[in-house]
VOPA-822309 format. One record per residue: z, y, x of N, C-alpha, C, CB in turn; residue in one letter. Coordinates in steps of 0.02 Angstrom, whole numbers. Each point is the difference from the previous one (the first is absolute). Glycine has a CB too. Example, Ala and Ser with C-alpha at 12.3 -4.5 7.8 and 13.67 -1.06 7.14 Angstrom:
% VOPA-822309
+--------+--------+--------+--------+--------+--------+--------+--------+--------+--------+--------+--------+------+
!     nZ !     nY !     nX !    caZ !    caY !    caX !     cZ !     cY !     cX !    cbZ !    cbY !    cbX ! code !
+--------+--------+--------+--------+--------+--------+--------+--------+--------+--------+--------+--------+------+
!    390 !   -284 !    660 !      0 !     59 !    -45 !      0 !     60 !     45 !     62 !    -59 !    -95 !    a !
!    -98 !    112 !     77 !      3 !     59 !     42 !     37 !     55 !    -39 !   -108 !    -32 !     59 !    s !
+--------+--------+--------+--------+--------+--------+--------+--------+--------+--------+--------+--------+------+
//
This chain:
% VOPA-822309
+--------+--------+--------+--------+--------+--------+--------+--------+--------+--------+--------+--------+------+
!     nZ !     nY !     nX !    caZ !    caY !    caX !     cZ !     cY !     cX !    cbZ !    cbY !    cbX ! code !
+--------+--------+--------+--------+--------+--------+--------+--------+--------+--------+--------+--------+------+
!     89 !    164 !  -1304 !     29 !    -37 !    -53 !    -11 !    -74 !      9 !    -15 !     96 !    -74 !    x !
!    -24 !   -116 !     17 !    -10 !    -87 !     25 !    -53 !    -30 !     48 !     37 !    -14 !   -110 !    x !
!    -54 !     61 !    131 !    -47 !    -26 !     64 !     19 !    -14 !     40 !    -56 !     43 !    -12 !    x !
!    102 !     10 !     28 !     34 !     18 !     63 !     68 !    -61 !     -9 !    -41 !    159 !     10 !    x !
!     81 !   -182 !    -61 !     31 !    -55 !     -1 !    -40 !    -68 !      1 !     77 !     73 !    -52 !    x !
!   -147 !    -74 !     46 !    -24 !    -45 !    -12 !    -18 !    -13 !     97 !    -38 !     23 !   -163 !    x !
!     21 !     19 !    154 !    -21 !     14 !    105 !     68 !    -43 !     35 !    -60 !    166 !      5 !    x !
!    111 !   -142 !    -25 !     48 !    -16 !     49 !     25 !    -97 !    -24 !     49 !    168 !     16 !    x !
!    -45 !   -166 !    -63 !     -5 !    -58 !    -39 !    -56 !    -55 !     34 !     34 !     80 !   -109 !    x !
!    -95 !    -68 !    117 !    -37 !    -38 !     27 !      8 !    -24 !     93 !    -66 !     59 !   -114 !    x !
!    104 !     15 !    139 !      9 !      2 !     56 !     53 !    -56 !     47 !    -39 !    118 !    -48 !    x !
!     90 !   -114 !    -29 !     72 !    -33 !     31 !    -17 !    -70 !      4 !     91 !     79 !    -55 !    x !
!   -139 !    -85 !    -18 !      3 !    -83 !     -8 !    -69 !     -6 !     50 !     58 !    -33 !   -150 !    x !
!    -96 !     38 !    161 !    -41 !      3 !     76 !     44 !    -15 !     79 !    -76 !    102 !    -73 !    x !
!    146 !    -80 !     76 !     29 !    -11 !     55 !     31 !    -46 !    -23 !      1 !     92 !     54 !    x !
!     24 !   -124 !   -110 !     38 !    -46 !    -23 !    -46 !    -73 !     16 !     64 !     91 !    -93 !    x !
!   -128 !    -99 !     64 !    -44 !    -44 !     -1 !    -26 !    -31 !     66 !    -19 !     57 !   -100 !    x !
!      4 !     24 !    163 !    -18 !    -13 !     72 !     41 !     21 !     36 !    -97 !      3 !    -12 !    x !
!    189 !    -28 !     18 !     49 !     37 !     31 !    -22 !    -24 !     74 !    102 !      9 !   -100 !    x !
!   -114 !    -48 !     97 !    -19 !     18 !     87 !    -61 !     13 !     38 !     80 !    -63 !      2 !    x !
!   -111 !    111 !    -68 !    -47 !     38 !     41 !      4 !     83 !    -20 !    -80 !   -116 !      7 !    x !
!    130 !    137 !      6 !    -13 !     57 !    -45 !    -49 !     80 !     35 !    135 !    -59 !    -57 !    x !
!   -148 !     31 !    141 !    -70 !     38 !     16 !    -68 !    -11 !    -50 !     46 !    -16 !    125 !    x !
!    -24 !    -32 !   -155 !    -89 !    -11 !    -46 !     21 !     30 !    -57 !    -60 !   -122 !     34 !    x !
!    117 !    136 !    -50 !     -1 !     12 !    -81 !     25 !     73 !     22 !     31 !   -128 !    -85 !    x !
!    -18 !    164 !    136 !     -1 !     68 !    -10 !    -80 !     14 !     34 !    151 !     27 !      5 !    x !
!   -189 !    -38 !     41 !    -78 !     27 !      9 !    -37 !    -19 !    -71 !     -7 !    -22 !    142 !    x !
!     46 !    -36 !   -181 !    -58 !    -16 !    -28 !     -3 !     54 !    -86 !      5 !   -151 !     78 !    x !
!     85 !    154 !    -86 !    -15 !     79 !    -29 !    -22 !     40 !     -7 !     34 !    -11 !      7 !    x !
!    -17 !     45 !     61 !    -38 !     61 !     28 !    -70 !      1 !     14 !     95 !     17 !     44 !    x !
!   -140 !    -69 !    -40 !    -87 !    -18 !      1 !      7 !     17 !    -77 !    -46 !   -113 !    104 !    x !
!     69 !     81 !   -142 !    -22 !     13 !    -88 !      4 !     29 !    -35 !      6 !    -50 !     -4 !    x !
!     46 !    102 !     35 !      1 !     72 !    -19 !    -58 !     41 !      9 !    107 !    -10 !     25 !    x !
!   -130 !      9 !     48 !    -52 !     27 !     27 !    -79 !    -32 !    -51 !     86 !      8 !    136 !    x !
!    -78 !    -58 !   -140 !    -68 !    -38 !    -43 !     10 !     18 !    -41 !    -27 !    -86 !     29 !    x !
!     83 !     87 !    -65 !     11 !     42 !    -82 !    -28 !     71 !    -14 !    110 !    -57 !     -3 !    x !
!    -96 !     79 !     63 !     -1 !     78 !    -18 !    -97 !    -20 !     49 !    189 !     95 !      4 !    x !
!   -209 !   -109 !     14 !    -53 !     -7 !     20 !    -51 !     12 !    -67 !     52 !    -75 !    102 !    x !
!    -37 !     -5 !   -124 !    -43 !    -34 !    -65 !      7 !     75 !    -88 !     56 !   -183 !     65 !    x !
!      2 !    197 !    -39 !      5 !     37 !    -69 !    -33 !     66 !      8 !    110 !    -56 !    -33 !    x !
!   -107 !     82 !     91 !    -29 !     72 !      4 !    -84 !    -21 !     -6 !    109 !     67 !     89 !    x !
!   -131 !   -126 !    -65 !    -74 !    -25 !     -1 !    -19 !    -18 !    -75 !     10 !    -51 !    124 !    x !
!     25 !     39 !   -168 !     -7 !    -20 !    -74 !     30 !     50 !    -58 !      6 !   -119 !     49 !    x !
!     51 !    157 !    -18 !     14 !     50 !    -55 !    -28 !     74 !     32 !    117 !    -73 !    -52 !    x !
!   -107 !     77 !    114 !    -30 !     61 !     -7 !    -72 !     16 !     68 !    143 !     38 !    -63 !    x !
!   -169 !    -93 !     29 !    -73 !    -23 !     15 !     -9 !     40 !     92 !    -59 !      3 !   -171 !    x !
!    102 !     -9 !    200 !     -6 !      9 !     90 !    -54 !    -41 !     20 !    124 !     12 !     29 !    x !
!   -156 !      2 !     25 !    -40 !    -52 !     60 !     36 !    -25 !     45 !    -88 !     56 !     -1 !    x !
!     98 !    -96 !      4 !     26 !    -36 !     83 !    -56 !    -34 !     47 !    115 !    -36 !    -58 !    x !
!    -96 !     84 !    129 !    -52 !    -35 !     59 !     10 !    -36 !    -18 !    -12 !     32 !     88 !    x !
!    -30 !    -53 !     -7 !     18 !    -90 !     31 !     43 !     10 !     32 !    -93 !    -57 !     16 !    x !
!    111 !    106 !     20 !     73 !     -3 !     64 !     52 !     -9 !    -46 !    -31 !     91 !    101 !    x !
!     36 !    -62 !   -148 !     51 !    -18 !    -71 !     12 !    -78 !    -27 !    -48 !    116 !    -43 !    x !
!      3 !   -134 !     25 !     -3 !    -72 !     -1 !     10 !    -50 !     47 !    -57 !     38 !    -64 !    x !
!     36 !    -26 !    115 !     -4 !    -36 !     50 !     73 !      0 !     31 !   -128 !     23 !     13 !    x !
!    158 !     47 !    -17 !     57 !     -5 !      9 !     66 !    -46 !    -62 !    -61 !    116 !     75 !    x !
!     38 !   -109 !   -125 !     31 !    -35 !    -39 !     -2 !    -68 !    -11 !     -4 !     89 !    -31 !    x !
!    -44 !   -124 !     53 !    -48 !    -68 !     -6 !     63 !    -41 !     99 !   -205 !     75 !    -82 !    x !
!    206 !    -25 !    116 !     18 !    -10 !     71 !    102 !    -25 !    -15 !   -124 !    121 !     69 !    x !
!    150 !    -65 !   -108 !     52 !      3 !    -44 !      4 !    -71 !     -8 !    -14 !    114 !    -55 !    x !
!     -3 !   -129 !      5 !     -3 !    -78 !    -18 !     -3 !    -38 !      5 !     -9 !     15 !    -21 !    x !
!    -33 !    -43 !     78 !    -21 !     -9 !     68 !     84 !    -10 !     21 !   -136 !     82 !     17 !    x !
!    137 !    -52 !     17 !     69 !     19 !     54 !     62 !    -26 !    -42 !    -48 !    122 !     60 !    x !
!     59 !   -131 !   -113 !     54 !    -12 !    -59 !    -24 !    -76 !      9 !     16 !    122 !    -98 !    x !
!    -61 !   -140 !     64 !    -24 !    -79 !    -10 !     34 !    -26 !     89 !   -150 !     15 !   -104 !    x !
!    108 !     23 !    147 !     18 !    -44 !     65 !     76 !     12 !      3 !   -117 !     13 !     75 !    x !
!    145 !     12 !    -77 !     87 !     13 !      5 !     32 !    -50 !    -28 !     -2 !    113 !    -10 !    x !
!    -18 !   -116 !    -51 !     25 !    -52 !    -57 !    -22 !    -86 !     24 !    -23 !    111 !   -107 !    x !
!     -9 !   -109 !    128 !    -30 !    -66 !     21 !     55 !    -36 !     76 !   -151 !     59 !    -51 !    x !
!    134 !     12 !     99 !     52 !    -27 !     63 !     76 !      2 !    -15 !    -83 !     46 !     84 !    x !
!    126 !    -33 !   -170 !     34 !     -7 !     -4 !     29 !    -76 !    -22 !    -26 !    121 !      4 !    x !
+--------+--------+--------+--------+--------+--------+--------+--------+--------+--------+--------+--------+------+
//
């Protein structure tokens, strides 16, 4: 329902704002999806996350920031 319009909504005007980068604004989606669903299973339904988990997500960001930068 309105998430899911709100999702795509944020998405378009994200390519609108960085049209000529739109490798950063589709990884950088798809990382925050992953952190979303990361952070929420760690706070709503109280999960553990390693370090290879983190570290992998921390690396994520990492790799996005440097992308965004050599653009």
């Amino acid at each position: 329902g309105g998430f899911n319009f709100a999702n795509i909504a944020l998405y378009v005007q994200a390519h609108v704002l960085l049209k000529d980068s739109p490798a950063i604004v589709f990884a950088g989606m798809n990382l925050l999806v992953v952190v979303f669903g990361v952070l929420s299973g760690m706070i709503i339904f109280k999960e553990r996350t390693d370090w290879k988990a983190m570290l992998g997500l921390i690396l994520g960001v990492l790799g996005i920031l440097c992308l965004a930068k050599a653009m």
